[in-house]
MMTF fields as JSON, N, C-alpha, C and O atoms, coordinates in Angstrom:
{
  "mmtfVersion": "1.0.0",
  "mmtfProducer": "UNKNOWN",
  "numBonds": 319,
  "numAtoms": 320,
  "numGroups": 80,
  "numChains": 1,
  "numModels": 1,
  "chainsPerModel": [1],
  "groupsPerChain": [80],
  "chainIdList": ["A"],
  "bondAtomList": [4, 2, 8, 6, 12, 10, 16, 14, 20, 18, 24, 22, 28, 26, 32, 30, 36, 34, 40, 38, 44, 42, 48, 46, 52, 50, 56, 54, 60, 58, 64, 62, 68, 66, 72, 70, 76, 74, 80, 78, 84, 82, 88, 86, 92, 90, 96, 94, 100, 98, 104, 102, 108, 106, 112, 110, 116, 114, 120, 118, 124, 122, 128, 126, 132, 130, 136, 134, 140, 138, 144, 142, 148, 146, 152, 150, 156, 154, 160, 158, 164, 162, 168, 166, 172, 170, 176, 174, 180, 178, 184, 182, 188, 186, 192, 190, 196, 194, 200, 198, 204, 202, 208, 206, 212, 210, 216, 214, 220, 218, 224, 222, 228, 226, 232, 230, 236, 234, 240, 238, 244, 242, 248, 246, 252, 250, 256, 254, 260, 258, 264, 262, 268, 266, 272, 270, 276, 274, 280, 278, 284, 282, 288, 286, 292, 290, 296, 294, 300, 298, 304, 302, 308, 306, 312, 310, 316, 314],
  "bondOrderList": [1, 1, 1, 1, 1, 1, 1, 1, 1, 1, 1, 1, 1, 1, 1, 1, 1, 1, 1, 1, 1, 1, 1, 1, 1, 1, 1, 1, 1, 1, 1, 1, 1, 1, 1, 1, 1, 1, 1, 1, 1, 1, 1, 1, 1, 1, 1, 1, 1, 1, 1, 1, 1, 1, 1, 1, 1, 1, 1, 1, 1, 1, 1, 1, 1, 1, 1, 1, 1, 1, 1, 1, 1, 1, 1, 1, 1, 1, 1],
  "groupList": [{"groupName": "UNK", "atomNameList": ["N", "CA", "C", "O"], "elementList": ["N", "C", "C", "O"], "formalChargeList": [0, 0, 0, 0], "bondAtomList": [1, 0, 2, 1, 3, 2], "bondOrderList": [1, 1, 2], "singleLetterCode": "X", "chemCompType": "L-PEPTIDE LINKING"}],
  "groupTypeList": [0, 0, 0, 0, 0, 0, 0, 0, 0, 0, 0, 0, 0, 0, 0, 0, 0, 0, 0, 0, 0, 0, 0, 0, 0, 0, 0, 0, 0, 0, 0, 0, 0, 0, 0, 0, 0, 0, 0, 0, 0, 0, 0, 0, 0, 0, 0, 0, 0, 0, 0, 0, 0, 0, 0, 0, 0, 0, 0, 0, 0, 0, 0, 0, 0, 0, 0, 0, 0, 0, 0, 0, 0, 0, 0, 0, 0, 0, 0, 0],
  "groupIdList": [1, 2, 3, 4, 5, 6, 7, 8, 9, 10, 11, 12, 13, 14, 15, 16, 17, 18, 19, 20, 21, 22, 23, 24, 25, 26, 27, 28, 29, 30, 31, 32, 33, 34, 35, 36, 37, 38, 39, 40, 41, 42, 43, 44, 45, 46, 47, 48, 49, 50, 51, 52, 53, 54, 55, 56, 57, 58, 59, 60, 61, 62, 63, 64, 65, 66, 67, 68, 69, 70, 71, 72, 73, 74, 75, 76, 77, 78, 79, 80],
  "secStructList": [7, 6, 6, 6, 6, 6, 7, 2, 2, 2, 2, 2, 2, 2, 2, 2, 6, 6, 6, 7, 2, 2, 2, 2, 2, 2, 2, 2, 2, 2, 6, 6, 7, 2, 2, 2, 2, 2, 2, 2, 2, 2, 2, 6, 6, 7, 2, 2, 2, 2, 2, 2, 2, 2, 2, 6, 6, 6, 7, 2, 2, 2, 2, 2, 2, 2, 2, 6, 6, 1, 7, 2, 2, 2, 2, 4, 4, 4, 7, 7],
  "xCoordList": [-12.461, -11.666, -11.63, -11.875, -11.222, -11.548, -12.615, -12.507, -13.8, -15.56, -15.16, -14.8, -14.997, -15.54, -14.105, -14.465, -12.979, -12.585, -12.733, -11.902, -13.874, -14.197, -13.35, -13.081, -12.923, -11.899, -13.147, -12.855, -13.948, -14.936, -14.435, -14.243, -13.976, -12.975, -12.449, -13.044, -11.265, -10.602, -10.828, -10.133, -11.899, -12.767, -13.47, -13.596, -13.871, -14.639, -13.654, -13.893, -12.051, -11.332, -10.711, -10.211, -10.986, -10.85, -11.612, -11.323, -13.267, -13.947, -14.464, -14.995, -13.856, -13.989, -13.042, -13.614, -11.952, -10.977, -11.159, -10.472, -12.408, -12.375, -13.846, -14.347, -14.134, -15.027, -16.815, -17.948, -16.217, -17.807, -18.45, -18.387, -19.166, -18.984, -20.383, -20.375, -21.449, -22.444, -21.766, -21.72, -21.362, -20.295, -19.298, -19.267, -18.633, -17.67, -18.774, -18.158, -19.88, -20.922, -20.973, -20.003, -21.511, -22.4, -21.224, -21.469, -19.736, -18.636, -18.76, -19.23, -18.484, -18.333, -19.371, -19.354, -19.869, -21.742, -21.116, -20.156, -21.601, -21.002, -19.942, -20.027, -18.764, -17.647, -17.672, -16.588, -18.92, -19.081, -17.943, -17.43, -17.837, -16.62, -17.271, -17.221, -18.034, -19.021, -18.72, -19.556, -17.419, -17.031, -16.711, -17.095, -16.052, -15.938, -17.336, -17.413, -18.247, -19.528, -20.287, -20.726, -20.421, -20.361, -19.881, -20.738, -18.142, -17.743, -18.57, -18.784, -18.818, -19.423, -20.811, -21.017, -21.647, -22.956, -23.011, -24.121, -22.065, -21.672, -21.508, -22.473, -20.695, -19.974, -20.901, -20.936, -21.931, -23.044, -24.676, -25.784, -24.236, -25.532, -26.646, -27.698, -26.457, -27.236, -26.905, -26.051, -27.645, -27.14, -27.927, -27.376, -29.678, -30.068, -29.038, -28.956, -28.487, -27.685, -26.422, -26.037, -25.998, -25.025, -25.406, -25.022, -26.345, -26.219, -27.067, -27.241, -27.711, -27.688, -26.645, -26.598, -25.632, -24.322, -23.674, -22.869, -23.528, -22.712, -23.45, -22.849, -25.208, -25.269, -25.13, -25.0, -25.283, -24.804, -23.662, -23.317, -22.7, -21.026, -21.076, -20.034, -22.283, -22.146, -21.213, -20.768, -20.794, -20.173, -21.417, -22.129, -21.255, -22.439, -22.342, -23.082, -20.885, -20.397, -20.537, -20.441, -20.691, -20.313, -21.715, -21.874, -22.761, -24.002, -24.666, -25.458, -24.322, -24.98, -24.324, -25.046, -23.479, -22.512, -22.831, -22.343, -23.869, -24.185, -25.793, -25.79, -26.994, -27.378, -27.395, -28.435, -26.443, -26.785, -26.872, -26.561, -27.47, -27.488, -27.952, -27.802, -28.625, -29.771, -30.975, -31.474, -31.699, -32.845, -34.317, -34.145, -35.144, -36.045, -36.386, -36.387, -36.808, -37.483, -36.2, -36.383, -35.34, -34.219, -33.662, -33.342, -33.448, -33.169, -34.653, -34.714, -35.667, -36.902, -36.837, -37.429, -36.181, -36.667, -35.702, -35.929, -34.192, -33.651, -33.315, -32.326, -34.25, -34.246, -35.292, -36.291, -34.545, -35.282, -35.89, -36.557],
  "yCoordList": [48.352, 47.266, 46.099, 44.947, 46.532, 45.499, 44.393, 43.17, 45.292, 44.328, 43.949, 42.781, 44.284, 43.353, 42.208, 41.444, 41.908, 41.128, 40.119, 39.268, 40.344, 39.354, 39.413, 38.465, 41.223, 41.336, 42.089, 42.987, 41.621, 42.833, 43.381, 44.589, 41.917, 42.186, 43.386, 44.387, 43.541, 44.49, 45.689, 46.695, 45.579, 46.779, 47.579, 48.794, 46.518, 47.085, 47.917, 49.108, 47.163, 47.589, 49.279, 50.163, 49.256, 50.936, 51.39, 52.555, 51.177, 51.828, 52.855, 53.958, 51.546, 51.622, 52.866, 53.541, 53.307, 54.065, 55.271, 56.263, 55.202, 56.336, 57.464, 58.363, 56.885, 56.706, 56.544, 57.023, 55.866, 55.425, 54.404, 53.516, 53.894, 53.585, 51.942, 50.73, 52.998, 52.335, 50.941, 49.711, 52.031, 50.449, 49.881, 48.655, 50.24, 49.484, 48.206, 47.297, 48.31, 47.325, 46.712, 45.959, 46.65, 46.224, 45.19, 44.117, 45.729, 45.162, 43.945, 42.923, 43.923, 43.048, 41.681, 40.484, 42.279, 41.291, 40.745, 39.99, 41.075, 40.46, 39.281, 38.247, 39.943, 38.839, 38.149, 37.986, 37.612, 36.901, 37.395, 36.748, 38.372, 38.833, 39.319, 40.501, 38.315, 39.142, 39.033, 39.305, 38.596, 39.489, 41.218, 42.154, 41.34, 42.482, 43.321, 44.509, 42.709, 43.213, 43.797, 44.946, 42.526, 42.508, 44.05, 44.778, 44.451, 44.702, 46.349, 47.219, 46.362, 47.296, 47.855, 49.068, 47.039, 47.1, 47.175, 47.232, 47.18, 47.368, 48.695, 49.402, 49.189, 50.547, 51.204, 52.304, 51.13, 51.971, 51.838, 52.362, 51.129, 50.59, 50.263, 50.627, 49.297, 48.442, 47.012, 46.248, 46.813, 45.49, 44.359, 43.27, 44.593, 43.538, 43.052, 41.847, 43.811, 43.643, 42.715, 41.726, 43.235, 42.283, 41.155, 40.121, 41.28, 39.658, 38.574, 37.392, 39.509, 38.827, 37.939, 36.774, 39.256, 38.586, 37.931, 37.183, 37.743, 36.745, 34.924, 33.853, 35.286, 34.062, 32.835, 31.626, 34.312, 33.653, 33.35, 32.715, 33.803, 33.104, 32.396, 32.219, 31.848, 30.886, 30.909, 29.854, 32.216, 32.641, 32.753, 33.668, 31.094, 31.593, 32.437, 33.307, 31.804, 32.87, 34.102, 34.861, 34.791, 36.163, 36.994, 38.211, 35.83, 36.408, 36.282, 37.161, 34.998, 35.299, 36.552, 37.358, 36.738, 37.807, 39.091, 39.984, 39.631, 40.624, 40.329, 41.185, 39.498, 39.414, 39.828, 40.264, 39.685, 39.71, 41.419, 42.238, 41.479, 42.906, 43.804, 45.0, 43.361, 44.285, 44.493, 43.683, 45.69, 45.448, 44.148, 43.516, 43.92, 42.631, 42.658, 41.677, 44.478, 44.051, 44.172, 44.126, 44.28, 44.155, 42.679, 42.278, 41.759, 40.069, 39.168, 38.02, 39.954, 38.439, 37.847, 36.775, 38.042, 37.298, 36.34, 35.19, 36.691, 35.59, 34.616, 33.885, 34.63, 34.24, 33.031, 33.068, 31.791, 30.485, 29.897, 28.864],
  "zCoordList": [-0.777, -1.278, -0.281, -0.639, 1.367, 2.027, 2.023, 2.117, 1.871, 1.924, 0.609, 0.755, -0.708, -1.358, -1.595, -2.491, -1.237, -0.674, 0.489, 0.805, 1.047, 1.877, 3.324, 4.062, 3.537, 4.407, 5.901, 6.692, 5.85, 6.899, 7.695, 7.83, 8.758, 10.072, 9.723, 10.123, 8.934, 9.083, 8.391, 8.532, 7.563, 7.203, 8.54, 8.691, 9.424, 10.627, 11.179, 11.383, 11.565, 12.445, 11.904, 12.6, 10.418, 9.799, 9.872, 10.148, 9.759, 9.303, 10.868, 10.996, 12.085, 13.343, 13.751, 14.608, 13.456, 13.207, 12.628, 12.872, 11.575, 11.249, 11.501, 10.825, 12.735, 13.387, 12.161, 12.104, 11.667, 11.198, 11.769, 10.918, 12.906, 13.927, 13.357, 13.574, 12.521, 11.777, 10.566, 10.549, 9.735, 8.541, 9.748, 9.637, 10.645, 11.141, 12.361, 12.917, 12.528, 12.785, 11.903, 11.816, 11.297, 9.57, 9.105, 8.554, 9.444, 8.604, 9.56, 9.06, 10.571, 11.707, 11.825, 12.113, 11.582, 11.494, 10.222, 10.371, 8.77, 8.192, 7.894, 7.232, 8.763, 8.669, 9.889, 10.45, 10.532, 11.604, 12.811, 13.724, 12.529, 14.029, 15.012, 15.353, 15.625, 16.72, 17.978, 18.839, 18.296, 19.631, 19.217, 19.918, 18.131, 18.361, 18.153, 18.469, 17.686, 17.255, 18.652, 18.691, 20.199, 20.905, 21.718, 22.219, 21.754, 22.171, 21.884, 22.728, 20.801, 19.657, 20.083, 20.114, 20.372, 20.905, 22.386, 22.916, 23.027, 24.655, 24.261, 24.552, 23.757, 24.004, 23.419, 23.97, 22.342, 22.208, 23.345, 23.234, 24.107, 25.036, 24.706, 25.232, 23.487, 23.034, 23.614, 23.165, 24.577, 25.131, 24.648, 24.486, 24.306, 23.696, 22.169, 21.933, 21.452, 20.797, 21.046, 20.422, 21.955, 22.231, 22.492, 21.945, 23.512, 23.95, 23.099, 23.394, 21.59, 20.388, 19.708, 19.313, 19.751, 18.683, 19.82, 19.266, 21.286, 22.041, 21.799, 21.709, 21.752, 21.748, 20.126, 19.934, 19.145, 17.781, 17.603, 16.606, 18.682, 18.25, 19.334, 19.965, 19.775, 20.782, 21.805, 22.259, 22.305, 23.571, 24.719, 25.133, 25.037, 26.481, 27.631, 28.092, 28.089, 29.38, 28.714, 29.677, 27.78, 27.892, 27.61, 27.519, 27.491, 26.975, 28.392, 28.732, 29.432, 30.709, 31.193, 31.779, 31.085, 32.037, 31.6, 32.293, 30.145, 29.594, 30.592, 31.476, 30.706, 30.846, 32.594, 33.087, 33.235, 34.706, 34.588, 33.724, 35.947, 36.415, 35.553, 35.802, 34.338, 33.551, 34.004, 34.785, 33.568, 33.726, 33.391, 32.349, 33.896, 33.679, 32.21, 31.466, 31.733, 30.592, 29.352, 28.135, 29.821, 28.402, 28.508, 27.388, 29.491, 29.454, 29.164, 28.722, 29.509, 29.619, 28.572, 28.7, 26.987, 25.81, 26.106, 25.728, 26.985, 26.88, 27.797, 27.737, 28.729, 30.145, 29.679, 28.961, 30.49, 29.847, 31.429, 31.488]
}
């Protein structure tokens, strides 16, 4: 009922809850909530991920700050 209300966010934040960990991504992306998407793809150690969804919500500081102290071949695509 949440998703097809146009509620993702807080579809994520249940679906996140009930540990479906996959739709509570999916929900997030969707409803452009990508810090928490972010926060989401950190805690599964998908970091090229994250520092996907940091630079699509145009959070720079938080996409350099994902970027430091990684390895070479997980930053080079985004290293300018």
């Amino acid at each position: 009922m949440l998703i097809s209300s146009n509620m993702h966010e807080k579809a994520g934040d249940f679906f996140e809850k009930m540990s479906l960990l996959d739709r509570a991504l999916d929900s997030f992306v969707m409803g452009h909530a990508f810090k928490k998407a972010v926060d989401h793809f950190i805690q599964a150690g998908v970091f090229n991920k994250a520092i996907e969804s940091a630079l699509s919500a145009r959070n720079w500081n938080r996409a350099v700050n994902l970027v430091k102290n990684k390895p070479a071949d997980t930053v080079r695509p985004y290293q300018i």
